[in-house]
C-alpha positions as CSV (number, residue, x, y, z in Angstrom):
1,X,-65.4,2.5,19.0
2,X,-62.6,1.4,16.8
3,X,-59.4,0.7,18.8
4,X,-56.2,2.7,17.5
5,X,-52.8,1.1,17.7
6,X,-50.9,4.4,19.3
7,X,-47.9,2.2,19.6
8,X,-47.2,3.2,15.4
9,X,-47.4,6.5,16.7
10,X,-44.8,6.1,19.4
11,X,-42.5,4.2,17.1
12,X,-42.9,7.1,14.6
13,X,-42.1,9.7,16.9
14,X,-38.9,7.9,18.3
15,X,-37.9,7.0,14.6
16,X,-37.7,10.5,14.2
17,X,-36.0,11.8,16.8
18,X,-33.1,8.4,16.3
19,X,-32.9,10.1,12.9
20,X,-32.3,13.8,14.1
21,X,-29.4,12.5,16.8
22,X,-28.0,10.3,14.0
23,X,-27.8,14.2,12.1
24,X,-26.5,16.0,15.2
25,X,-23.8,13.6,15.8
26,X,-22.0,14.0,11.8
27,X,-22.5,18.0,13.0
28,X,-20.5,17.5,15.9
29,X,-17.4,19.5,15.2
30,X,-14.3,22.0,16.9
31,X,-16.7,24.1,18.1
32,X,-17.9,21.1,20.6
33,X,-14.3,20.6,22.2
34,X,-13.8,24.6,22.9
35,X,-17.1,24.8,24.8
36,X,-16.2,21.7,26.5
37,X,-12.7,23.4,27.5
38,X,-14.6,26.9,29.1
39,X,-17.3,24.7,30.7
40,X,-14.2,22.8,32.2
41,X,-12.4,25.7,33.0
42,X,-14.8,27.7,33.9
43,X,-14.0,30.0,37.5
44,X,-17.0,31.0,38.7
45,X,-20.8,29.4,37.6
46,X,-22.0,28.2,33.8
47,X,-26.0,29.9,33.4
48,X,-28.1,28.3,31.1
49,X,-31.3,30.1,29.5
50,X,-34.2,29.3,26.9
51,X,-37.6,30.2,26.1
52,X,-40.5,28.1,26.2
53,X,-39.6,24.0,25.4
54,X,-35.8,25.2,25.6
55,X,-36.3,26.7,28.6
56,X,-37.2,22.9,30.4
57,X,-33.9,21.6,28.2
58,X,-31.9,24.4,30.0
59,X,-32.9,23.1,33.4
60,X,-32.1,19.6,32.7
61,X,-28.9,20.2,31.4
62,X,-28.2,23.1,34.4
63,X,-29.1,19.9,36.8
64,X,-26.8,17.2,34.7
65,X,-23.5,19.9,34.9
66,X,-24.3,20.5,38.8
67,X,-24.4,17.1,39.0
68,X,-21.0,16.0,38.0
69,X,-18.8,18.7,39.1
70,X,-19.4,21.9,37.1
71,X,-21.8,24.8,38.9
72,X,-24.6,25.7,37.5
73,X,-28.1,26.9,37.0
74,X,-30.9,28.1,34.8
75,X,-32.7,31.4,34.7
76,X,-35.9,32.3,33.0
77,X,-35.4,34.6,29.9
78,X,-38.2,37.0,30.4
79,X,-37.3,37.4,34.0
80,X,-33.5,38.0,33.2
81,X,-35.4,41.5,31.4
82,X,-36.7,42.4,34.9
83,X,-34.0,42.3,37.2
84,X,-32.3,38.4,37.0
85,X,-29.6,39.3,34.7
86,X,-28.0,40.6,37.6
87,X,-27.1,36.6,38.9
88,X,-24.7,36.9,35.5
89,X,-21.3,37.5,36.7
90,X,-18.3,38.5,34.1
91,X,-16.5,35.2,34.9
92,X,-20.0,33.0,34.4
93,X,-20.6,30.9,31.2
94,X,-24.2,31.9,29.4
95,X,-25.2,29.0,27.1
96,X,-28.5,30.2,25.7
97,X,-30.5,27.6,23.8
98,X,-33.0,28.6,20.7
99,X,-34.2,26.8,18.0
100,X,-34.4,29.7,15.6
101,X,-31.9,32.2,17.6
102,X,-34.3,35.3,17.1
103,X,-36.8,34.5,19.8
104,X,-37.4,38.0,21.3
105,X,-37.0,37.0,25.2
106,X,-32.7,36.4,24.6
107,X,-32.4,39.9,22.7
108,X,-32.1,41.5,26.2
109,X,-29.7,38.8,27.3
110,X,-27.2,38.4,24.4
111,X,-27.1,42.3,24.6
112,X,-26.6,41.8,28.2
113,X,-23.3,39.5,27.5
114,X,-22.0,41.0,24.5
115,X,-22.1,44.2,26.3
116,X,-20.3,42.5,29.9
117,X,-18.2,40.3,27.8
118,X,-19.7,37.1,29.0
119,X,-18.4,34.4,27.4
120,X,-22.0,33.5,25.0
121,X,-22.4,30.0,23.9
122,X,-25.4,29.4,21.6
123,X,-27.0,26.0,21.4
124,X,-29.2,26.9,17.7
125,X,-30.4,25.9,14.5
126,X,-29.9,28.9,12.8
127,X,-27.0,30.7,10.9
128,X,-28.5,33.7,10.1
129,X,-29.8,34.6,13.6
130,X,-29.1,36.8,16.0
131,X,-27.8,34.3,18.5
132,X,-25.6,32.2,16.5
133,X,-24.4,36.1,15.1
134,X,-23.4,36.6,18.9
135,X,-22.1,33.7,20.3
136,X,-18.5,33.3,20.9
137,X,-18.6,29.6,20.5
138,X,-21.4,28.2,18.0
139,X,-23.0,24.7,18.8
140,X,-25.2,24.3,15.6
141,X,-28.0,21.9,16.0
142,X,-29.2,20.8,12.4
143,X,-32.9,21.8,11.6
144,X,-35.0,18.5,11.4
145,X,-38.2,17.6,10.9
146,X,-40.9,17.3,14.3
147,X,-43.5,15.2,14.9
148,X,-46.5,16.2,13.3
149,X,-44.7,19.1,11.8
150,X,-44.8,21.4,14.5
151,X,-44.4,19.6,17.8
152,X,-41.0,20.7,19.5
153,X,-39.9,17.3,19.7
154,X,-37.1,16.1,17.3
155,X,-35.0,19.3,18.2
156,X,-35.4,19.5,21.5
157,X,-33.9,16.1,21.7
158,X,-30.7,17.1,20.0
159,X,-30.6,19.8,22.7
160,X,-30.9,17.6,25.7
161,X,-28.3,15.3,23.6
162,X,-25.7,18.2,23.2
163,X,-26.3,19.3,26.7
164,X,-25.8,15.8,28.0
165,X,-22.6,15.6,25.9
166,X,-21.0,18.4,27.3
167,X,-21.6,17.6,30.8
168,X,-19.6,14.3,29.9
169,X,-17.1,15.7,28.3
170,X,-16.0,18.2,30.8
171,X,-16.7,15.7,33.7
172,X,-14.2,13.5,32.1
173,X,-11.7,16.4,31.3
174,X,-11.8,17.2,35.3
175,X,-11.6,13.9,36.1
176,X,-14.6,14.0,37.8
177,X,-14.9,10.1,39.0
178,X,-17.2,7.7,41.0
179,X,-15.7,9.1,44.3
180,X,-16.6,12.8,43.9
181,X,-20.1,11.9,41.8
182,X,-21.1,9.9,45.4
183,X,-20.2,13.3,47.5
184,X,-22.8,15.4,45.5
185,X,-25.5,12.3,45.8
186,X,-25.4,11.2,49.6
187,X,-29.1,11.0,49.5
188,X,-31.3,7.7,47.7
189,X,-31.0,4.3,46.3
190,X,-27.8,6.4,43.9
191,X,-26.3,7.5,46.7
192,X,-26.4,4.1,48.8
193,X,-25.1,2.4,45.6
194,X,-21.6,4.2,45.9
195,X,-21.2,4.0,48.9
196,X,-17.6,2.4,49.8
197,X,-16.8,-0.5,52.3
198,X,-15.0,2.2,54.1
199,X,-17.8,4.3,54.5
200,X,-19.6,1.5,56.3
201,X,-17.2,-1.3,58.2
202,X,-16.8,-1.4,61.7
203,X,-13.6,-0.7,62.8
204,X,-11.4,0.6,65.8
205,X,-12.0,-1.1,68.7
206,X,-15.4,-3.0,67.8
207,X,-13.0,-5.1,65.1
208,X,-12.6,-8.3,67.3
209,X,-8.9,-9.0,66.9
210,X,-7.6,-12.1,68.6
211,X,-4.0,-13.7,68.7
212,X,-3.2,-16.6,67.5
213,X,-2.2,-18.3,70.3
214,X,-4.8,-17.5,72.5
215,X,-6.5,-20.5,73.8
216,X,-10.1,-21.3,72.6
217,X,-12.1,-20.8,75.8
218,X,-11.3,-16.8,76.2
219,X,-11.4,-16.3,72.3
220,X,-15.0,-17.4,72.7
221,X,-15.4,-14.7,74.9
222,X,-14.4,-12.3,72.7
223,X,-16.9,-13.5,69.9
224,X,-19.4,-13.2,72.4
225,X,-18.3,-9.5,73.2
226,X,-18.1,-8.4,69.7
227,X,-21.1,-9.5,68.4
228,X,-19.9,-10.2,64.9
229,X,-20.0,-13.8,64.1
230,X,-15.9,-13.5,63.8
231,X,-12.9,-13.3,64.8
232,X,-10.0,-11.8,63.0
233,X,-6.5,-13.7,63.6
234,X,-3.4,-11.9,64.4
235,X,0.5,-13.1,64.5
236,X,3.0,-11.7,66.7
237,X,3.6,-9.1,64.1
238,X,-0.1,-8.2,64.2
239,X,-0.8,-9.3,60.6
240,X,-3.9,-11.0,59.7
241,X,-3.3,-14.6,59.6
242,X,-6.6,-16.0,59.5
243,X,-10.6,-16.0,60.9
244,X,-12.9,-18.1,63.1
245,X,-16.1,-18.0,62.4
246,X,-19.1,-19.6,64.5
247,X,-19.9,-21.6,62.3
248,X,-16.6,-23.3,62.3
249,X,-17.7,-23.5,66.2
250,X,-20.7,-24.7,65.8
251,X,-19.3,-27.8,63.9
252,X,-16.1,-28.3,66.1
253,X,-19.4,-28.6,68.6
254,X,-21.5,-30.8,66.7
255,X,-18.8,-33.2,67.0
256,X,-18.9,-33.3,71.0
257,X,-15.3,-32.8,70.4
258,X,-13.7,-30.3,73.3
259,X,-11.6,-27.4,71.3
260,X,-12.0,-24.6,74.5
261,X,-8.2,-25.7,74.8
262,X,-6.9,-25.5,71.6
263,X,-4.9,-22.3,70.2
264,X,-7.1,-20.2,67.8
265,X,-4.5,-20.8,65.4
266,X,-5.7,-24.2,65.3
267,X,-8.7,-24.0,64.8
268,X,-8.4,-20.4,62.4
269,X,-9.0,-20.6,58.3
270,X,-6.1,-19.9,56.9
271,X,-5.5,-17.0,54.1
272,X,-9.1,-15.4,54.8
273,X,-10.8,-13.3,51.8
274,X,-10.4,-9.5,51.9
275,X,-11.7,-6.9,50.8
276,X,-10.3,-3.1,50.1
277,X,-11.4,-0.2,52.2
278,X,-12.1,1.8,48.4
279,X,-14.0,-1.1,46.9
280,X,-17.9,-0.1,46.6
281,X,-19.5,-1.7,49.3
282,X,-21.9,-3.5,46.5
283,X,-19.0,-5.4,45.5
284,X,-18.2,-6.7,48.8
285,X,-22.1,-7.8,48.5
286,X,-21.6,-9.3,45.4
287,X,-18.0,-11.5,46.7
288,X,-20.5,-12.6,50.2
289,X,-23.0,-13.8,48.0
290,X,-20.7,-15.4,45.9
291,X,-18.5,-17.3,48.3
292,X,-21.6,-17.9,50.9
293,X,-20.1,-15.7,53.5
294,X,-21.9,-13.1,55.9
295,X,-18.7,-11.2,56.6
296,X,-15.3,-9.5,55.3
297,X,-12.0,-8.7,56.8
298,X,-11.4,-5.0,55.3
299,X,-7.9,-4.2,54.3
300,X,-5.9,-1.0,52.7
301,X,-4.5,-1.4,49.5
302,X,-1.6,-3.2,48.7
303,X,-1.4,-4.6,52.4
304,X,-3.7,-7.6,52.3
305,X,-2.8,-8.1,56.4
306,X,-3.5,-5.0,57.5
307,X,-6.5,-5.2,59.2
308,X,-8.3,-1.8,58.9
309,X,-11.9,-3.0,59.4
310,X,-14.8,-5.7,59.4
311,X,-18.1,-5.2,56.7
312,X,-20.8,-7.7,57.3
313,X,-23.8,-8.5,55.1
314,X,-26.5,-6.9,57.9
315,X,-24.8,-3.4,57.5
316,X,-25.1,-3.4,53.9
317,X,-28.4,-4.5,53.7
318,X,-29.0,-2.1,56.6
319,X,-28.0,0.7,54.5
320,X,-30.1,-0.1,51.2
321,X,-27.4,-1.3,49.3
322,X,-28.2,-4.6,47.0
């Protein structure tokens, strides 16, 4: 059997579809930044609906705006005609999606919002058609060739692009950042990934906070107690002055030299590294590795001797962050 090199095929097809976003994006126009302003606006839920390929683009891009900040969902076209038009409110968004704009299914729901007054946005590739006709904000997607002729492919690219490209846009208009993104994605590797140092440290009473002039041998108690490999230095004024660690221990002890007398402060490294409470707690990963350390002294912002909290490498690793 002769053997077929598909990957031509594969480099054909994605030539094709690089072309047709290389077309939508010169088509990108006014009518882009008003649908991004409703989306962003928008008081109550932004519906998306398509038939058949279009219908799988308006899920995607239903799941992409719920996932940075803006409600939303998709309904099935030919079900809105039997009862699911009524999950359209007057304050929703429609955005229906069509490559020709005439497809029978969305007759029933562009009536639907013309009639209600629902604000209609129209994702479509033709001028002439019923949808782009009824839209209140056109989003015309260029007619392009698809693979083999025929195959849904190229265009429904450009939708996913445009959808994609709106979710942006009115994520960045709200101000939608990292913070709120890791609120809707607790869950997974995602959510572990944005999870703060603040979100993780120990802190209250497990942070094991010593004074300075606290002699050696009950200091070593305290290590003991807490369990962390540390301890964090405080003044008089109870700012963070420094840290013992045990491996500065374990060499003082090496050296069959006695220190249980000494004064922490002694003994202490001065101006330890810290870390803020907002940072990612990948970061403080990436500084441990870096500098060879297993733990952080966790401070607020803009107060580098406020102590507020104590992240070591086990809890990070504990919660699948790397």
């Amino acid at each position: 059997m002769k053997k077929k090199n598909f990957s031509k095929i594969a480099k054909k097809v994605i030539d094709l579809e690089i072309k047709a976003l290389q077309i939508l994006k010169k088509n990108i126009n006014k009518s882009f930044n008003q649908a991004v302003f409703q989306i962003a606006n928008c008081q109550s839920k932004v519906i998306l609906c398509g038939v058949g390929k279009c219908a799988h683009i308006a899920s995607k891009i239903s799941a992409t705006l719920a996932s940075v900040g803006t409600p939303a969902f998709s309904i099935s076209a030919s079900d809105a005609s039997h009862g699911d038009l009524g999950m359209i409110s007057k304050k929703d968004i429609l955005i229906l999606i069509s490559n020709s704009g005439e497809t029978s299914e969305l007759k029933n729901v562009i009536k639907y919002a013309n009639r209600n007054k629902i604000l209609l946005i129209g994702i479509v590739s033709k001028k002439d058609s019923i949808l782009y006709k009824a839209s209140d904000i056109k989003l015309f997607v260029p007619k392009v060739n698809e693979a083999e002729g025929i195959i849904p492919t190229a265009s429904t690219t450009m939708q996913l692009a445009y959808g994609d490209s709106l979710a942006i846009a009115a994520m960045k208009y709200k101000k939608f950042d990292k913070m709120d993104f890791k609120k809707l994605h607790p869950a997974g590797s995602l959510g572990a990934q944005l999870k703060t140092v603040e979100d993780i440290m120990i802190k209250g009473n497990q942070i094991p906070f010593v004074k300075e002039n606290l002699k050696m041998n009950k200091a070593l108690k305290i290590l003991t107690e807490k369990k962390l490999g540390i301890l964090v230095v405080l003044n008089n004024r109870n700012k963070t002055v420094g840290i013992v660690t045990d491996g500065q221990i374990r060499r003082f002890t090496e050296k069959k030299f006695d220190f249980r007398l000494l004064s922490v402060k002694k003994i202490m490294t001065k101006k330890p590294i810290f870390i803020d409470k907002d940072e990612l707690a990948v970061k403080a990963l990436s500084v441990m590795n870096n500098k060879k350390i297993t733990s952080l002294i966790v401070n607020k912002k803009n107060k580098p001797q406020k102590t507020v909290g104590v992240i070591h490498i086990h809890t990070i690793l504990q919660s699948n962050i790397s």
